[in-house]
C-alpha positions in Angstrom: 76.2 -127.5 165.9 73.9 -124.2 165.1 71.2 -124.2 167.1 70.2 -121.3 165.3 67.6 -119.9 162.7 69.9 -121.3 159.9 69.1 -124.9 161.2 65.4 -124.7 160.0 66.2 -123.5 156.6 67.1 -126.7 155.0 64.6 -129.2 156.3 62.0 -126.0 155.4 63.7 -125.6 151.9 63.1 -130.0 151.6 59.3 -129.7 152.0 58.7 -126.3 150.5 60.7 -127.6 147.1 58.6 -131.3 147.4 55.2 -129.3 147.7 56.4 -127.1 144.7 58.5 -129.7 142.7 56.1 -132.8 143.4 59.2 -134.3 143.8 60.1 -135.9 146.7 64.1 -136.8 145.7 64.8 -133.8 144.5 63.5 -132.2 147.7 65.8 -134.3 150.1 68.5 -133.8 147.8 67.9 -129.9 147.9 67.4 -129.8 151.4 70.4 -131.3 152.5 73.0 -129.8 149.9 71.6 -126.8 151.0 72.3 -127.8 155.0 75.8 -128.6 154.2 76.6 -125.6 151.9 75.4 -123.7 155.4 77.9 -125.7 157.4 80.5 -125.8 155.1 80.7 -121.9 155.5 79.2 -121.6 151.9 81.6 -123.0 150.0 79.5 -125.3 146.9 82.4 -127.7 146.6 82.8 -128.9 150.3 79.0 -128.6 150.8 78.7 -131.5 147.8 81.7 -133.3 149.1 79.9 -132.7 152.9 76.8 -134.1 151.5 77.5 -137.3 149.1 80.0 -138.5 152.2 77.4 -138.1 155.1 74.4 -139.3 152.8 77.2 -142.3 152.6 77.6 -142.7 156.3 73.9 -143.0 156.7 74.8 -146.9 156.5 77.4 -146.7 159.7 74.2 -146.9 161.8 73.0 -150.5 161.8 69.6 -149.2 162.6 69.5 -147.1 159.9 70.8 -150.1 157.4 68.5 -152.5 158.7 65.3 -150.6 158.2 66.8 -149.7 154.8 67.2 -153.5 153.7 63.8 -153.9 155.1 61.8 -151.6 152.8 63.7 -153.1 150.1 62.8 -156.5 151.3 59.2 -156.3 151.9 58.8 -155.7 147.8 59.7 -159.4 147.4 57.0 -160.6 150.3 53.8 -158.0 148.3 55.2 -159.7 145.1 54.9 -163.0 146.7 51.6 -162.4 147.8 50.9 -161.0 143.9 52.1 -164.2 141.8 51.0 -166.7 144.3 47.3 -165.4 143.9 46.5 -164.9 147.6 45.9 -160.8 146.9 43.4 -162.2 143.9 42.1 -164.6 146.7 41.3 -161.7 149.0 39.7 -159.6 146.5 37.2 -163.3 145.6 36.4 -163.5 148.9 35.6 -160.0 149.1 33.6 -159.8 145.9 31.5 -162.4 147.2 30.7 -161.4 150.7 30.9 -157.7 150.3 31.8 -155.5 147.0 27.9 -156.5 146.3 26.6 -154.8 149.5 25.8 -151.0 149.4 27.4 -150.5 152.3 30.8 -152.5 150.7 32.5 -148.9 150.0 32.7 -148.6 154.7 33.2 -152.1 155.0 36.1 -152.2 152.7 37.5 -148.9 154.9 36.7 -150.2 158.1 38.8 -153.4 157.1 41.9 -151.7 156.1 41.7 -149.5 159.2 41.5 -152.6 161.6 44.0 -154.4 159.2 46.3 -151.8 160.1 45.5 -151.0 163.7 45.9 -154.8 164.6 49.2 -154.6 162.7 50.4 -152.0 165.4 53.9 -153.6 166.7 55.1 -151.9 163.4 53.9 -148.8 161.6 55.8 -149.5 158.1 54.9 -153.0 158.1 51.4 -152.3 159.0 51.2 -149.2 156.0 52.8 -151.6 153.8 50.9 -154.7 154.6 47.3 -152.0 154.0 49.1 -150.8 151.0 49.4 -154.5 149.6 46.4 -155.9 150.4 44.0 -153.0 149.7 44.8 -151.4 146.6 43.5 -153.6 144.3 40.3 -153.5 146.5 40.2 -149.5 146.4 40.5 -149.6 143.1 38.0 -152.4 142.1 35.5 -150.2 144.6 36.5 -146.7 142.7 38.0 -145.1 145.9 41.3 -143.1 145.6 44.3 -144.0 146.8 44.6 -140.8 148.5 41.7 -142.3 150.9 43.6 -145.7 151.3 46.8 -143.4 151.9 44.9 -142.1 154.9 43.4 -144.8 156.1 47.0 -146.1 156.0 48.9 -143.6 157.9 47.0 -142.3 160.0 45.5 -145.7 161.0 49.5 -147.1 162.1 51.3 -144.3 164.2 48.2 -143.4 166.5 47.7 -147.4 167.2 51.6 -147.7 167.3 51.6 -145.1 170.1 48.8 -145.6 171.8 49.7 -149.1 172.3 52.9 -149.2 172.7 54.3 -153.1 173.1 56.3 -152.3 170.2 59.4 -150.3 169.2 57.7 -147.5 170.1 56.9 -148.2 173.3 60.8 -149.6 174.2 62.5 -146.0 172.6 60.2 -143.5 174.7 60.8 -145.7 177.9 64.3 -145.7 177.3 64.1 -141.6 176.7 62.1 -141.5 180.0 64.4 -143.5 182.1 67.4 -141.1 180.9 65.3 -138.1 182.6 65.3 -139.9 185.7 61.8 -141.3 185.4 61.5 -144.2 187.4 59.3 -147.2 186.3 59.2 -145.4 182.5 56.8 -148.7 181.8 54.1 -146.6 184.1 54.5 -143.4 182.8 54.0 -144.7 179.5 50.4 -146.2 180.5 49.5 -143.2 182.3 50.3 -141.0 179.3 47.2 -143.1 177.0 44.4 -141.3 178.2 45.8 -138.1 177.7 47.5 -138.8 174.0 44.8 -136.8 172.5 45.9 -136.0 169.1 46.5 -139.9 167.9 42.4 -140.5 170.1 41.1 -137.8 167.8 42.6 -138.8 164.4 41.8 -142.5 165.0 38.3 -141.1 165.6 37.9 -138.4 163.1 39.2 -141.3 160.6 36.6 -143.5 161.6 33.7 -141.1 161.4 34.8 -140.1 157.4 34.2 -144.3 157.2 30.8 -144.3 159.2 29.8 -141.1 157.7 31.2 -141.1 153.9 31.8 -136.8 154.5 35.4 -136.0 153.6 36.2 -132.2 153.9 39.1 -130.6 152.0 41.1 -132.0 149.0 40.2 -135.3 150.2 36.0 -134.3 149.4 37.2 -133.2 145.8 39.2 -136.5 145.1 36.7 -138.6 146.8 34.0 -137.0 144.5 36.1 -137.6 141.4 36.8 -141.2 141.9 32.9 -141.9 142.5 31.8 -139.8 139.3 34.6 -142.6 138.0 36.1 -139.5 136.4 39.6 -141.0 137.4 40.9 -143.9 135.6 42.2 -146.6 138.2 43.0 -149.1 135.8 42.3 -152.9 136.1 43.4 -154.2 139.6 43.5 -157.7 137.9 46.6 -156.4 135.6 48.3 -155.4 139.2 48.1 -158.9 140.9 50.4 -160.6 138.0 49.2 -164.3 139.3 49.6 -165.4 136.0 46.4 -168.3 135.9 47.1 -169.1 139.2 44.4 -170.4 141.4 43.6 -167.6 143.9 44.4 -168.8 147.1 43.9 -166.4 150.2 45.9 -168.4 152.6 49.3 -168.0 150.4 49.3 -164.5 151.6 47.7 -165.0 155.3 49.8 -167.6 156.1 53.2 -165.8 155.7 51.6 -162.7 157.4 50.9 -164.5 160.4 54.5 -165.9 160.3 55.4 -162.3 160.4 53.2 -161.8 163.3 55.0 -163.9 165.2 58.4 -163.4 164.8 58.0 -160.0 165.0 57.3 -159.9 168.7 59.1 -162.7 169.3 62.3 -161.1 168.3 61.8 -157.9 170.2 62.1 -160.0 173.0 65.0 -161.9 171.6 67.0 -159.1 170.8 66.1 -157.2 174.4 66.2 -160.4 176.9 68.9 -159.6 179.5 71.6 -161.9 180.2 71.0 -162.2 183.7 67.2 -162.9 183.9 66.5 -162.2 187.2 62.7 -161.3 188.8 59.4 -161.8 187.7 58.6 -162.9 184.3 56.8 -159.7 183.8 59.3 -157.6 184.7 62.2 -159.1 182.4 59.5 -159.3 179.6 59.2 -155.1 180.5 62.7 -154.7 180.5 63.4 -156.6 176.9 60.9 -154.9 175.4 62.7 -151.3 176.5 66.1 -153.0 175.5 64.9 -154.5 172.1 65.9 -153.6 168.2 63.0 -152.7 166.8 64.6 -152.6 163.2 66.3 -156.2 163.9 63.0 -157.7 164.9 61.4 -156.0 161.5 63.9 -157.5 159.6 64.1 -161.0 161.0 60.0 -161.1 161.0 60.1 -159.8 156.8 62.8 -162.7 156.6 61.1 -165.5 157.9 58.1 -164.5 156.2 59.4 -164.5 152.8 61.6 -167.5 153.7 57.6 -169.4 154.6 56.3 -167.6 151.7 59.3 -169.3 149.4 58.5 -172.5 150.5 54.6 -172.9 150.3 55.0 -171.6 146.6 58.0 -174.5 146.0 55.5 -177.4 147.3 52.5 -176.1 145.7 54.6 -175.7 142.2 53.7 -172.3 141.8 56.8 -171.7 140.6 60.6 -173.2 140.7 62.7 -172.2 142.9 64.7 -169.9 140.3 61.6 -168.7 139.6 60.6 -167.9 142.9 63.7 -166.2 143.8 63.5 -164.1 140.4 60.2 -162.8 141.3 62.1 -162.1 144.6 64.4 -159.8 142.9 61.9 -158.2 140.7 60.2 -157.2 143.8 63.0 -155.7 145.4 63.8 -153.9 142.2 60.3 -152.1 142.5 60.9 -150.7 145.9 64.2 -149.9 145.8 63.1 -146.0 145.1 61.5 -146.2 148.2 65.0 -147.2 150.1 66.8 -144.8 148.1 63.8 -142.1 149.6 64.8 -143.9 153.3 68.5 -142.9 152.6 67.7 -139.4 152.0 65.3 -139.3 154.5 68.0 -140.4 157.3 70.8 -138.2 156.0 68.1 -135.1 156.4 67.5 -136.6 159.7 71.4 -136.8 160.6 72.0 -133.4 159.2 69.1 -131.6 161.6 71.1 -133.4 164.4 74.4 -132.1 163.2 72.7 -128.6 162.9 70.4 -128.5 166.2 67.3 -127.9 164.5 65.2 -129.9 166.9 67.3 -128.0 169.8 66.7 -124.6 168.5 62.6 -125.2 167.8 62.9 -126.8 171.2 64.2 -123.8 173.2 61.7 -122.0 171.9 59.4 -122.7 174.6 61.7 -121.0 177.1 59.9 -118.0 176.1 56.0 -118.9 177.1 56.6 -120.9 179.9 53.4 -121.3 181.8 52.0 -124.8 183.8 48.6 -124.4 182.4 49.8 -123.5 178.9 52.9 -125.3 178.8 51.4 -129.5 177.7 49.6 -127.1 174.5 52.7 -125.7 173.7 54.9 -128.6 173.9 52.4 -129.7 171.6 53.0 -127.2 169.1 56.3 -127.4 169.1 56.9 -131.1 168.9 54.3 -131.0 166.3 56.7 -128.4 164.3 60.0 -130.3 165.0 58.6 -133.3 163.8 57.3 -131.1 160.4 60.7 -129.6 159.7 63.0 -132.3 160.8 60.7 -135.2 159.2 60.8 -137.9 162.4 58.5 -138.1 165.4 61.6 -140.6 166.8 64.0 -137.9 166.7 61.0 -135.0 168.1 61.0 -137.4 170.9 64.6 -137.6 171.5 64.8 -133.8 171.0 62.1 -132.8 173.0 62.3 -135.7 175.9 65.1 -133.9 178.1 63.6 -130.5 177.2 60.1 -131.0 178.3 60.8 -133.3 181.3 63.0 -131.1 183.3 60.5 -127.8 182.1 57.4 -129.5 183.6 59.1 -130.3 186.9 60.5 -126.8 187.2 57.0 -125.4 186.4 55.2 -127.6 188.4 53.1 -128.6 185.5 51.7 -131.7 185.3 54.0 -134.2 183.8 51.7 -137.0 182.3 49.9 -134.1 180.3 53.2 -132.7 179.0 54.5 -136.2 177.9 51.6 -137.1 176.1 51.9 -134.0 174.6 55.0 -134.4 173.1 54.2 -138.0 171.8 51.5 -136.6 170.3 53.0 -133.9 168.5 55.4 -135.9 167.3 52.7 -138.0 165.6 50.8 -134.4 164.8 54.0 -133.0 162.7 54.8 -136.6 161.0 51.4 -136.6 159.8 51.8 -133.3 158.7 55.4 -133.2 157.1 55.9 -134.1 153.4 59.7 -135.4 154.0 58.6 -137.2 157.0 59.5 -141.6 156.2 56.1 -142.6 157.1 54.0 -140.2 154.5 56.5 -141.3 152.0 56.1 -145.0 152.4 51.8 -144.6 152.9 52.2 -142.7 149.7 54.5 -145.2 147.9 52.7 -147.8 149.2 49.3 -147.3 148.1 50.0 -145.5 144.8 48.9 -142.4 145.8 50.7 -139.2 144.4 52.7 -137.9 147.4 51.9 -134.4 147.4 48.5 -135.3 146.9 48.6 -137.6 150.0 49.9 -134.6 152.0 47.2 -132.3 151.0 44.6 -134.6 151.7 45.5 -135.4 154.7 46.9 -132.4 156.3 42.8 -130.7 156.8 42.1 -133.9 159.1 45.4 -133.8 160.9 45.1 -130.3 161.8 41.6 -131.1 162.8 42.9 -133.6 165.3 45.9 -131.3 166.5 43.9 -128.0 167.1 41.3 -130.1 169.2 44.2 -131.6 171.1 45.8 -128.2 171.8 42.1 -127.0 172.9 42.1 -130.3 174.9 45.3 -129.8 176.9 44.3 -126.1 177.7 41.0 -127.4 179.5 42.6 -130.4 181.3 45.9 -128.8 182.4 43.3 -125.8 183.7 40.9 -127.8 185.4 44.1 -129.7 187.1 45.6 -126.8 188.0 42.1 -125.7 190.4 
């Protein structure tokens, strides 16, 4: 391990080649051959070697795998929900009820904002699910997708976190538990009020809805797309029912299957073997023991297993059929698991280097009690842009920031909901971070172009939640 200024050069040289490049594979693969040709003492052959073996090894973690297999799978269930006509049913009922209105262009946003905020328990399912259903919408309606992009992601992590009876909620209680925190369930509600960064982009998101005003890149394209001097093409040609009856509830009714297993396995997979206690308790307990990426994958199992079936006794298609369109879905997201496999070996190779450690131990130098929740802010927020994960910010920065607020005396809840946030803040911000990849992928939005868009909003949100954390930790301090 480095621990040193050489462990931020390769995660810096992955999003300075993807904003220069416009390639996000390239970037990755840049990034890490780079990172191994440092830890391989320079030498080109063993850094190649280093970095096809441990890109490799990315599938040792079943975690890892899982999630992989998932983002494969859940092109099968948005091609389902294409050939079966329940997208084409959405878009009817929406035609009918609101695409006429004048005030259809916030109603359409507001509904893929709530779409994905309800969709909390999981933020790729939930940018996915947005991507799927909306698209054909946006583009029927002449907004870009760089708008539904943002809607998208910056609609799923601040719910996810904010809320946390989900995946989320079960790793940070873990990491809080391993500091020595006691009831980590608590700490985690305390922590909400104080989350500013994911309160002010959930609200500075709603008020470019309300409002229509966009400022930055995000103005431009939004400008564009209403002057329709951007071609969208015909979101008919994307729903490939061919002549099938549109029928709304061929997509609903698989989601809600996946809306129920989903939870429903995060308790499976955490339920202790000795239930003892309250109810509550346990249910506490399982959730801060659970798989998140098991429960993903059973829930986008079961769904496309219901999905299979309502198509076979509606004769939609045979089952040959339905299992081909299967595979042809899979087919068109496999570049975005190939972009997860990247993504984790970048991840696994700031771990090996101490990238997250070394940004980490830079707040060493400015500690402070009133200052310190801002600039655990900033420094999560960085961590998270260079390594790419908010998950492994949190990991890094959990038994940094913990023992550093107790020695300070700051205040604790303000400095952990700092470093949520800035985990969040950098993800949002970070072109080689998973979940700007996938909203890009998702909703057909250029990737790049996603980033710039969004980046003006998210550093909005983060310099008012640095201000935020100043005045709170100061007036707590009195």
């Amino acid at each position: 391990m480095l621990a040193n200024f050489w462990s931020i050069v390769p995660p810096l040289l992955a999003i300075a080649l993807a904003i220069r490049t416009k390639h996000v594979y390239l970037a990755l693969l840049g990034g890490i051959w780079f990172g191994w040709f440092i830890m391989e003492q320079f030498n080109p052959l063993l850094a190649t070697v280093s970095a096809i073996e441990n890109t490799v090894a990315v599938f040792k973690d079943p975690g890892s795998t899982r999630t992989i297999i998932f983002c494969a799978l859940i092109g099968a269930l948005i091609r389902f929900f294409q050939f079966s006509g329940g997208v084409a049913g959405l878009i009817h009922i929406m035609e009918n009820k609101i695409l006429g209105d004048k005030s259809g262009l916030k109603i359409v946003q507001a509904l893929a904002l709530l779409t994905g905020m309800l969709l909390f328990i999981e933020t790729s399912i939930s940018i996915l699910v947005v991507g799927a259903i909306f698209l054909p919408l946006f583009k029927k309606m002449q907004l870009p997708p760089a708008k539904l992009a943002y809607i998208a992601d910056s609609g799923s992590a601040p719910t996810s976190i904010l809320l946390p009876f989900n995946a989320w909620g079960a790793f940070l209680m873990a990491l809080m538990a391993a500091q020595g925190l006691e009831k980590p369930f608590m700490w985690l509600l305390k922590s909400i009020p104080f989350n500013f960064y994911p309160i002010f982009a959930l609200i500075i998101l709603l008020l470019t809805i309300l409002t229509g005003k966009e400022i930055g890149p995000m103005k431009k394209r939004m400008q564009l797309a209403l002057d329709k001097k951007i071609t969208f093409g015909s979101p008919e040609e994307s729903l490939s029912n061919d002549g099938v009856k549109p029928r709304m509830l061929n997509m609903m009714i698989p989601m809600l299957v996946m809306l129920v297993v989903l939870p429903s396995s995060l308790f499976y997979t955490g339920w202790p073997d000795d239930f003892e206690g309250s109810l509550g308790a346990t249910m506490i307990e399982a959730l801060g023991r659970a798989s998140g990426s098991s429960a993903v994958l059973y829930a986008i199992s079961a769904a496309i297993v219901a999905a299979a079936v309502m198509y076979k006794i509606q004769g939609i298609k045979s089952t040959r059929e339905i299992a081909d369109e299967a595979v042809e879905g899979v087919k068109e997201y496999m570049p975005l698991a190939f972009i997860m496999v990247l993504a984790f070996a970048m991840g696994d190779l700031c771990k090996a280097m101490g990238t997250g450690q070394y940004l980490a131990g830079l707040t060493s130098e400015f500690l402070s009690p009133i200052l310190l929740p801002a600039i655990i802010f900033i420094i999560s927020g960085f961590t998270a842009f260079a390594t790419g994960t908010s998950f492994g910010t949190f990991a890094v920065m959990m038994p940094i920031a913990v023992p550093i607020a107790m020695e300070t005396d700051a205040h604790l809840v303000l400095c952990l909901s700092a470093l949520m946030g800035g985990g969040v803040f950098g993800d949002h911000c970070s072109p080689i971070s998973d979940t700007t990849i996938i909203s890009s992928m998702a909703t057909g939005c250029d990737h790049i172009q996603h980033v710039r868009t969004q980046i003006p909003y998210a550093l909005l949100a983060g310099a008012l939640a640095v201000i935020a954390y100043v005045i709170i930790a100061y007036i707590m301090a009195i």
